[in-house]
N, C-alpha and C positions, 0 to 999 in steps of 0.2 A: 538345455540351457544351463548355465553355471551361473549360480547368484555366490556375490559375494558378501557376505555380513559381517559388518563392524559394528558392534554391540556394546554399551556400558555395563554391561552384565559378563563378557567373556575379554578374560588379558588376550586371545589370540581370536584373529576373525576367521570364521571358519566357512568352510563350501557348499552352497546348496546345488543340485543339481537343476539346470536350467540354463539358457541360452547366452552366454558373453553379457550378461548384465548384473551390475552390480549393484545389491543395494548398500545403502549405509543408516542406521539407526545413530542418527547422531547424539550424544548426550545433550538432555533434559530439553530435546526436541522431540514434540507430540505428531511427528511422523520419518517418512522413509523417503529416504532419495532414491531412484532408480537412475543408475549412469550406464551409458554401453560402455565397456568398459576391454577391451581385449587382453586377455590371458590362457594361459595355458592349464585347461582342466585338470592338472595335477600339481602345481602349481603351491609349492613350502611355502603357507603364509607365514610360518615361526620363524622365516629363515632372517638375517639380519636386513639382507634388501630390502625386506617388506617395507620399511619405512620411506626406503631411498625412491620406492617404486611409487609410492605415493605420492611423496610431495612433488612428483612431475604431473600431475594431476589437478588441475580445477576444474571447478564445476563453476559454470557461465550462466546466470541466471539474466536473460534479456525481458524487461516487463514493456505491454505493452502503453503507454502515456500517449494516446489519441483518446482524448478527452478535453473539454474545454472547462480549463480553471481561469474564474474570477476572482482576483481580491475585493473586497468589501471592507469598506471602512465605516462602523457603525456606532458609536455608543451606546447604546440599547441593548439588553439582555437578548440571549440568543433567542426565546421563543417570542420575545416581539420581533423581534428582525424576521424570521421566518412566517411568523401572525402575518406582516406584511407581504412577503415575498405569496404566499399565498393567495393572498387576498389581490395581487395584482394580478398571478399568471393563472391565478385558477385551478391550484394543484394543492397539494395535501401532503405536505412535510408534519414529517413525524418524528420524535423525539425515538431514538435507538439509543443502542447502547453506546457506551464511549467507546473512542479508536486510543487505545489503550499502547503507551510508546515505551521502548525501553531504551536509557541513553545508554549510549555502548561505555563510555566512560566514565559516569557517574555509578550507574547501575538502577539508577531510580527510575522505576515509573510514570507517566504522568499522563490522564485521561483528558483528549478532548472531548467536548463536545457536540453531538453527529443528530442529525436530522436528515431525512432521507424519505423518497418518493420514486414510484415508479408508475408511467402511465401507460396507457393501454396501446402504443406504439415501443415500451420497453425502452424508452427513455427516462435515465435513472440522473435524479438528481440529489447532492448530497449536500451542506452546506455544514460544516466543520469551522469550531471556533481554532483562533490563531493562540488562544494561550491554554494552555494546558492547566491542570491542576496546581501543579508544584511551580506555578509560572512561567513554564520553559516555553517555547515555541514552537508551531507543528513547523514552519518554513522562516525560519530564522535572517531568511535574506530580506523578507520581507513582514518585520517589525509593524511597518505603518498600517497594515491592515487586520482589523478585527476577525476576519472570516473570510472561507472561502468558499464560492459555491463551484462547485463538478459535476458538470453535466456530462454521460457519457451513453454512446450506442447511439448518437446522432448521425444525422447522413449528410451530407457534400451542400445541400440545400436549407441546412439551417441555419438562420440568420443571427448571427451572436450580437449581430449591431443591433437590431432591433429589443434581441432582448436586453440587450445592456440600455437602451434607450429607456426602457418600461421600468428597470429596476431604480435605473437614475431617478424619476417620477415619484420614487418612496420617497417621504419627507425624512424618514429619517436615516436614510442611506446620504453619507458625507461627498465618498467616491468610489466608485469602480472602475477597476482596469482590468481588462485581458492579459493572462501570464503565460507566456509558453512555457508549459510544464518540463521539456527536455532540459531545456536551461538552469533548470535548478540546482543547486547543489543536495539541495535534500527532500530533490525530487520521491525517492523513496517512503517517503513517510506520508505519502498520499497512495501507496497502492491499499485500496479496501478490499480487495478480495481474499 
């Protein structure tokens, strides 16, 4: 195999021996791409194409969003809203770390707040506040709602109405709706993996 490595450490990317895959060490990114990538095992990276040979080149990151997000509209502090969500489905949300966002254009950081459960069928639920730190929003299409809960690893049989019926029942849940996560414009900013 031939790996290729683009390094912020080295002006010219150099060859490893290994099979038509290339990786790429991108700068002040804490890992490595692997791309197939076809070239020729001797192959001038110094040479001036190098560049031209790249930028024909993207890499296609497809995530998968089969997962069921609800908006929640709350006024209550996130660990009463989840106190509640608890207390009705019988599960054990837990305060996590924040899902930590960087705006490509500002540059600023800004942490939501993440509660999360998994039960013993590996159904994983998350409920993430809508405002962030620095006030920005995790899904900025959707202003009206305080939170969102993501359920995911569910199967063809589970009943969203029902749950959405049981959460309606918290008194201090205003509204919920079901949002098809493709449709979003920043849709992104909900992968937790």
């Amino acid at each position: 195999m031939d790996f290729l490595i683009l390094s912020p450490f080295y002006d010219i990317p150099f060859l490893v021996e290994c099979n038509k895959t290339m990786i790429i060490a991108i700068k002040n990114m804490p890992f490595i791409v692997l791309i197939e990538f076809p070239f020729p095992s001797f192959y001038n990276f110094a040479s001036d194409n190098f560049d031209e040979l790249m930028a024909k080149r993207k890499l296609n990151l497809e995530y998968d969003f089969d997962f069921i997000l609800l908006g929640i509209a709350c006024y209550s502090k996130d660990y009463m809203l989840c106190s509640a969500i608890n207390n009705k489905l019988n599960i054990d949300l837990m305060k996590v770390d924040d899902l930590v966002l960087i705006d490509s254009k500002t540059k600023q950081s800004s942490g939501f707040s993440m509660f999360s459960y998994v039960d013993e069928d590996s159904i994983e639920y998350h409920v993430l506040a809508n405002v962030g730190s620095n006030k920005s929003f995790l899904i900025p299409e959707h202003e009206k709602f305080d939170y969102f809960l993501i359920i995911k690893n569910t199967n063809s049989d589970y009943d969203v109405d029902a749950l959405m019926k049981e959460l309606k029942e918290i008194q201090i849940v205003i509204l919920i709706n079901k949002i098809i996560p493709v449709t979003l414009k920043s849709k992104g900013n909900l992968i937790l993996d």
